[in-house]
C-alpha positions, 0 to 999 in steps of 0.5 A: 500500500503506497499510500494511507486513505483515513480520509472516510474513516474520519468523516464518518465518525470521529471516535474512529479517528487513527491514534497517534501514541507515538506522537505522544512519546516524542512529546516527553522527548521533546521536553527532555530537550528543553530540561537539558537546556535549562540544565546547561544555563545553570552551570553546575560542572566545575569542570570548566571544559566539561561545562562548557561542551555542555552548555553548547551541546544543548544550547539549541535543544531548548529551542528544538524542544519549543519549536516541535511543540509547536509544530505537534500542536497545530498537528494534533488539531488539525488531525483530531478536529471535530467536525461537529464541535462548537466554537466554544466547546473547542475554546474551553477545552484547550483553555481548560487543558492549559490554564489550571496547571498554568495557575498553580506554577505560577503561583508556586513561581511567586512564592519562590520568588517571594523567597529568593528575589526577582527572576531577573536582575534588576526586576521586581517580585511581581514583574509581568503578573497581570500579562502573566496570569492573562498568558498575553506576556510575550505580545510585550518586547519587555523581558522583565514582562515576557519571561516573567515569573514561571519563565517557561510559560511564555509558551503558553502566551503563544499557544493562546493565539494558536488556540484563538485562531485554530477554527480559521485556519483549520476550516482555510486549509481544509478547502485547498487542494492535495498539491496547493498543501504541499505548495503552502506548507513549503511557502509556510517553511519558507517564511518561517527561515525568513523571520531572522531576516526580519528581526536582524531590521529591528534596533539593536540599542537595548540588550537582554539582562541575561546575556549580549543580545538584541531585544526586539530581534530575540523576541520577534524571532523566538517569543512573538506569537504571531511570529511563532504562529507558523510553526503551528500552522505547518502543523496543521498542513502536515496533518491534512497531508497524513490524513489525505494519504499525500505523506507516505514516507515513513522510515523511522531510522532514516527520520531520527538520522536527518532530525539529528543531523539537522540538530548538528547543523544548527549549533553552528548556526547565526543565533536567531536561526536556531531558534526555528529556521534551521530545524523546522523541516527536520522536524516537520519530517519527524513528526509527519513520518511517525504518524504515518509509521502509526498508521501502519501499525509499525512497532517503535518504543515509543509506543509502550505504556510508560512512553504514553504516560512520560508523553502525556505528563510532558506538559506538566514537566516542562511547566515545573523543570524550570522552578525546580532547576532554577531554584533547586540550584539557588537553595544548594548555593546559585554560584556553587559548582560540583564535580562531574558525577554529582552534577549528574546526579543532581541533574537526574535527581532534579529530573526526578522532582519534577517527573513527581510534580508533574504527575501530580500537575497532572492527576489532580490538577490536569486531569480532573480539569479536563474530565470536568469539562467533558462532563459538562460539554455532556451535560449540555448535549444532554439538554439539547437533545431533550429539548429537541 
């Protein structure tokens, strides 16, 4: 079979939508990459060489982490869409999938803030709060507003717009034919490889406080979420051509070999095209080919149980690694350093922390939140159907 028609089993009926488990593992690899991140900018090697291959090992993996996310997002609605959803039910449940968990680390950030200082020099205990809790952070070029209390949830910001305008695009995408998606996805990648063109226009008068760049053009690229958008309507253009049959390649080793080389490629890269530009079509290969490997029932790791639940647990690690990496450094001593071997211990034993954070995140906070909102989504469909 040369190519995948699920195109008839979507339409009639939406429970029979394919799964996708391996997407869902990818996902707690992807926030792996942003912990191992987060883990080199602390600088806990005292090994002064060990330290420094660290940090340029994973100095782009956290924006590898973020830009795959975002590219998975828009694919996983476009390929779960239901035809018959409301508007409204569909804004509920992605607010209600993000926002609960996104108030308790928050509040968990102003109490550790309120004990160790501000995030950022210079910056004060409740720097960004409202745009925070509102998740409209990052439409502010401000690094004390837009990487502000729980740094990690400048994402969150963007997925808010992704969320806002899904059903526009959604319904867009839809009318265009097998061949003009292929032509936009590429015009979309296109683009998104121009953003650094962009931003290298911007004034280049004010600096980070963390470090020697630009603001205007780190935020343009890698914060903005209009900017960001992209990626998450590539996504959507990836799933139409899985679900139309028009993406059939699907060769796992050869997939991970390209991402891999795409990674490599990229720490040798002008900063702002790292964020997104250099990798984004390695990652878009990975993410279409292994929903097609789904589909045809090939067997990968990432399939098995504790990868399903590592992957549907991500999103609670990524919003807690931060605090506890950060903060976990600050409570042990913030300019202290350790040998080799217990700095990876300390890594592991912070990746554990948070693994525990999130599943908690997620089984008492996540879960319950979402299984309130079908609850009452059946409720309501309950009453229709009687008062018709």
């Amino acid at each position: 079979m040369k190519t995948i028609d699920v195109q008839r089993e979507v339409k009639s009926d939406i429970s029979q939508i394919p799964q996708l488990p391996s997407l869902t593992g990818l996902r707690f690899f992807a926030a792996i990459l942003v912990f191992l991140y987060h883990s080199s900018a602390e600088h806990i090697f005292s090994n002064r060489q060990v330290s420094e291959n660290f940090l340029w090992l994973f100095s782009n993996a956290g924006f590898v982490g973020v830009s795959f996310f975002f590219c998975l997002s828009g694919f996983v609605l476009g390929w779960s869409s239901k035809p018959r959803d409301s508007l409204i039910n569909f804004w509920i449940r992605r607010v209600m999938k993000i926002y609960p968990n996104h108030l308790v680390t928050l509040l968990l950030a102003l109490l550790l803030i309120m004990w160790s200082g501000p995030l950022l020099p210079g910056g004060e205990t409740t720097s960004g709060l409202i745009p925070n809790i509102l998740l409209v952070h990052t439409w502010f070029p401000d690094p004390y507003v837009f990487i502000s209390l729980n740094g990690v949830s400048w994402s969150l910001s963007c997925e808010m717009l992704f969320y806002l305008t899904f059903p526009f695009w959604y319904k867009l995408i839809k009318k265009l034919q097998n061949n003009n998606l292929w032509w936009v996805a590429i015009f979309v990648i296109l683009l998104i490889m121009a953003i650094p063109l962009i931003a290298n226009l911007l004034p280049k008068t004010q600096l980070l406080p963390w470090r020697n760049a630009p603001i205007y053009s780190y935020w343009f690229t890698y914060l903005f979420p209009i900017t960001r958008m992209l990626e998450f309507i590539l996504g959507i253009l990836l799933s139409q051509l899985v679900k139309n049959g028009d993406w059939v390649w699907h060769e796992k080793t050869y997939t991970i070999i390209l991402f891999l080389i795409g990674y490599s490629v990229s720490l040798y890269m002008p900063e702002l095209y790292r964020y997104a530009a250099t990798t984004i079509v390695p990652i878009a290969i990975l993410i279409a080919s292994f929903a097609v490997a789904d589909l045809r029932g090939k067997n990968t790791l990432l399939k098995c149980k504790i990868m399903i639940l590592l992957g549907e647990i991500s999103f609670a690690f990524y919003l807690v690694h931060r605090l506890v990496l950060m903060y976990g450094h600050k409570f042990l001593g913030e300019k202290r350093s350790f040998d080799t071997v217990e700095s990876i211990l300390l890594l592991l034993i912070a990746a554990l922390i948070s693994l525990i954070l999130a599943s908690l995140l997620y089984y008492f906070i996540e879960k319950p939140a979402m299984k309130k909102v079908r609850s009452d989504r059946k409720e309501r469909t309950s009453s229709i159907t009687a008062a018709e």
